[in-house]
C-alpha positions in Angstrom: 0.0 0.0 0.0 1.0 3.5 -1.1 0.7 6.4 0.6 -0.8 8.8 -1.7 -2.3 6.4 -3.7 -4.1 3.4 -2.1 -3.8 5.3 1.2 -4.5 8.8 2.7 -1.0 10.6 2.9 -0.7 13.6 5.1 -2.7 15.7 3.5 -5.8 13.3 3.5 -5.1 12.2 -0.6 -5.6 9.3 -2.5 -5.1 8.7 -6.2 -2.1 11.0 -6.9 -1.0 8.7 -9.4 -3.7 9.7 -11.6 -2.5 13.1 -12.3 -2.1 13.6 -15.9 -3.5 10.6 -17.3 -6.7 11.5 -18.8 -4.9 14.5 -20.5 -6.1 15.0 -24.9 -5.3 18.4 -25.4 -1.8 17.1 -27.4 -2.2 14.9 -29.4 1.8 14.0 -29.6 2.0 13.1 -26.1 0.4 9.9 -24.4 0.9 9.7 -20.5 1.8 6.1 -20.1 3.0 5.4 -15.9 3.3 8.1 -13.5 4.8 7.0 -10.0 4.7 9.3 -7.0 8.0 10.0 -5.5 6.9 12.2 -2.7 4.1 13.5 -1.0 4.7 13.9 2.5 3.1 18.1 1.7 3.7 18.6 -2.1 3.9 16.0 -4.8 7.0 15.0 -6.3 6.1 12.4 -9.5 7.8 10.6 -12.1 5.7 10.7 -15.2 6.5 8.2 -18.4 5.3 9.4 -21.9 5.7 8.9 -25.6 6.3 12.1 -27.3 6.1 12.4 -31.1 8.8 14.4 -32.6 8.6 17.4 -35.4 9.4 14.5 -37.9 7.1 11.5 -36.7 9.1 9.5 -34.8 8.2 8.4 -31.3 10.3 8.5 -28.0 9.4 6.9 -24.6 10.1 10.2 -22.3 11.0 10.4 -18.1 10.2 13.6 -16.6 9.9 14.6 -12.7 7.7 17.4 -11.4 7.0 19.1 -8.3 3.2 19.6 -7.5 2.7 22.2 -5.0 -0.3 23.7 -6.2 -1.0 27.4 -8.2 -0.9 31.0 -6.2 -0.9 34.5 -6.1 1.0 37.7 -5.9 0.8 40.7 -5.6 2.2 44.5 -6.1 1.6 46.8 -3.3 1.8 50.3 -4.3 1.3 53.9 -3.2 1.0 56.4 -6.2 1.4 59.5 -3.7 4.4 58.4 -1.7 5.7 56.8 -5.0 6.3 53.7 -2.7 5.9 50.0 -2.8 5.2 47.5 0.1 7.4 44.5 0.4 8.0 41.3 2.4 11.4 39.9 3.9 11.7 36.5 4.8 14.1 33.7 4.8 13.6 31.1 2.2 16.2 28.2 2.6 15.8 27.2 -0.9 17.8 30.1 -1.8 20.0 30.4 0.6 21.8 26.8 0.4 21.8 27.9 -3.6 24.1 30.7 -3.0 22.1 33.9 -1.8 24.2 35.5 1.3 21.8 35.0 3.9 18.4 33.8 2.5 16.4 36.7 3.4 14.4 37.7 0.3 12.6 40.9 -0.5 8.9 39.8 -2.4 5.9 40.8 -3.0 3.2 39.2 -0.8 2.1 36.0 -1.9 0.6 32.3 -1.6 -0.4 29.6 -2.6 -4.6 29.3 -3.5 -5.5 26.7 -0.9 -8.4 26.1 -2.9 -9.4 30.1 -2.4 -10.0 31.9 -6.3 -6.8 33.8 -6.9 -8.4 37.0 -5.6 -9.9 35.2 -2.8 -6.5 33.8 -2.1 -4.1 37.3 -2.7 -6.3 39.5 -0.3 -6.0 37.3 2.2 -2.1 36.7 1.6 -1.7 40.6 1.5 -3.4 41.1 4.9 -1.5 38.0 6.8 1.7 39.3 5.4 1.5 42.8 5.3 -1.4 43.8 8.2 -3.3 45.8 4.9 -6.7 45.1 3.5 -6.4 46.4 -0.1 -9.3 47.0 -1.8 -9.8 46.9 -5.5 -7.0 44.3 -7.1 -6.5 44.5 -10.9 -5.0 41.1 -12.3 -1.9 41.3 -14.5 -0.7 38.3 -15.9 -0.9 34.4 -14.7 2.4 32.9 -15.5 4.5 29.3 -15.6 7.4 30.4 -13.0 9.9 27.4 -13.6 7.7 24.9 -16.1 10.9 22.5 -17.1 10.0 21.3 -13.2 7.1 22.6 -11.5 3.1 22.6 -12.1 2.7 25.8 -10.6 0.6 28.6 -12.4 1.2 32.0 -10.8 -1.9 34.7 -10.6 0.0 38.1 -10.4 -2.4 41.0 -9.6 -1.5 44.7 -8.4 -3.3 46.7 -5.8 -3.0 50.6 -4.0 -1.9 50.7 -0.7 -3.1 53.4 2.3 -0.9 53.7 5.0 -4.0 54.9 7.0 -5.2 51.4 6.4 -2.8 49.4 7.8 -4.7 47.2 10.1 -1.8 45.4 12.6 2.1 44.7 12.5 1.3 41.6 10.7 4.4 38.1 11.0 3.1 35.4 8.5 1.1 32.5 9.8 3.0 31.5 13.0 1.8 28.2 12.8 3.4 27.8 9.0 7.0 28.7 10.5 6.3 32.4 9.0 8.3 35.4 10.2 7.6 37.6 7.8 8.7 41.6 8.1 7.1 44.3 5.8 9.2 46.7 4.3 8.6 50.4 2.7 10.5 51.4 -0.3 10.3 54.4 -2.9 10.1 52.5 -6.0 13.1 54.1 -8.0 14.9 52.3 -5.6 13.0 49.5 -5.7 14.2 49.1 -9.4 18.0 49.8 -8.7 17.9 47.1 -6.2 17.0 44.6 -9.1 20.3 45.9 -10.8 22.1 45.3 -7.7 20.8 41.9 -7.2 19.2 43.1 -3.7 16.2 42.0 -4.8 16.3 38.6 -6.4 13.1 37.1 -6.1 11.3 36.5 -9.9 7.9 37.2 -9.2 8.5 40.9 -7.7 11.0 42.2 -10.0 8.7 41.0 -12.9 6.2 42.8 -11.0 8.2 46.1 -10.3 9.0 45.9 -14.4 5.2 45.5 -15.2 4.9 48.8 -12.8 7.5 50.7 -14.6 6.3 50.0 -18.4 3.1 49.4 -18.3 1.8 49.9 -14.5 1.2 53.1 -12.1 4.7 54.0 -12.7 5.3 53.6 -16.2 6.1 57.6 -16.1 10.1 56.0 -14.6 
């Protein structure tokens, strides 16, 4: 007996191994196996597929991917103060891949949790930031890393009061969160992409969108 598949894993789920496998949208690409690896909180599987070439022939294909569901993000800013609101935190992923220290400037952000995106993002911005935006405009939903991981990210943007800022807000406690907000104009915001102080993905393709097409696109 599997857990995951026969049996509930962690999470409560059965059938994992049945990701995929009723898939007809290409019709180069038949799902034969998929095995799961991992899923003691996210799903690591191996998936086995024929894939028809540009020329005809077929190939019997391996690839792994990391389930860990779709979320949100999004860009906090204040028009007046030409600021944006940002998160520190440590992520361990990057800092055993080389950043100094691991603490990463983002956006707020999370994963759905079975919440719509927008559903999901205000209550992501509020936990992490202690703000209740109101009105969020949706960007662009993007494939971060899609050689390896399912995820789809929502990206949406939103005005920030500092009037409205409800409580000095940590993360989810409970979710080993410790999670610091931080004020920045956003010209500087922008040169600390060039300096590499901010190296997170999903802001500085946010803080881009701001500049050229967003409520700063006057920068």
């Amino acid at each position: 007996m599997t857990a995951g598949v026969d049996t509930p894993d962690p999470r409560g789920r059965t059938g994992l191994d049945r990701h995929g496998r009723d898939l007809t949208g290409n019709p180069r690409v038949r799902i034969h196996d998929v095995d799961v690896l991992s899923c003691n909180w996210y799903v690591l599987r191996n998936t086995t597929f024929d894939y028809q070439h540009s020329d005809g022939h077929w190939t019997r294909e391996q690839r792994e991917t990391y389930d860990r569901g779709n979320g949100a993000t999004i860009l906090l800013y204040n028009t007046t103060h030409e600021t944006v609101l940002l998160t520190r935190q440590f992520r361990l992923p990057a800092y055993v891949n080389g950043h100094p220290d691991g603490m990463l400037l983002e956006t707020a952000a999370g994963l759905l949790d079975g919440d719509t995106p927008e559903q999901a993002i205000r209550r992501e911005a509020q936990e992490e930031t202690g703000h209740r935006v109101g009105a969020v405009e949706p960007v662009f939903e993007v494939y971060m890393s899609p050689g390896s991981v399912t995820e789809r990210l929502h990206f949406f943007a939103a005005p920030y009061d500092r009037a409205d800022h409800l409580a000095d807000s940590h993360g989810v406690a409970a979710e080993g969160e410790d999670i610091t907000t931080v004020e920045i104009p956003f010209p500087r915001a922008l040169a600390m992409i060039r300096t590499g102080e901010i190296a997170d993905a999903k802001t500085i393709m946010l803080l881009q969108w701001a500049a050229l097409d967003g409520p700063f696109r006057r920068h």
